[in-house]
N, C-alpha and C positions, 0 to 999 in steps of 0.2 A: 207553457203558459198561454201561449200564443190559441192555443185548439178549445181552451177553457172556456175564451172571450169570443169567440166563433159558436160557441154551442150556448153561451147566453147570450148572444147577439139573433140566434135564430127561437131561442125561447120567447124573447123581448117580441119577438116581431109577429110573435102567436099568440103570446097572452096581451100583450099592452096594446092598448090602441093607441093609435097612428093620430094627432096631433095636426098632422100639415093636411090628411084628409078631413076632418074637419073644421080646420080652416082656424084654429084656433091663432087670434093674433096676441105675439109676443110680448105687449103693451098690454093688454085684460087680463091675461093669465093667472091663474090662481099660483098659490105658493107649491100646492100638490103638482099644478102639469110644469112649473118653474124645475120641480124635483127629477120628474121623468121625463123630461127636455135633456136634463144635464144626464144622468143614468143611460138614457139611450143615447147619447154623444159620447161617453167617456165609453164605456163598451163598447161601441161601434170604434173609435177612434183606439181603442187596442186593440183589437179582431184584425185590423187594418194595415197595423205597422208590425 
């Protein structure tokens, strides 16, 4: 399960843009980057354990 979250943790990181590169603050944020804030945490945060 563990190899799954690893292979869309490096899909995430090729298709989705990157949030902290522009500088988006988590206070303005739309409901959509609110979405793939949590999507790339919760994958990341199982790739990891």
């Amino acid at each position: 399960m563990k190899n799954i979250f690893k292979v869309l943790a490096k899909i995430n990181k090729v298709l989705l843009p990157s949030l902290t590169k522009n500088r988006v603050d988590p206070i303005k944020a739309t409901k959509f980057q609110f979405l793939l804030l949590g999507w790339r945490y919760y994958v990341t945060k199982n790739s990891l354990d």
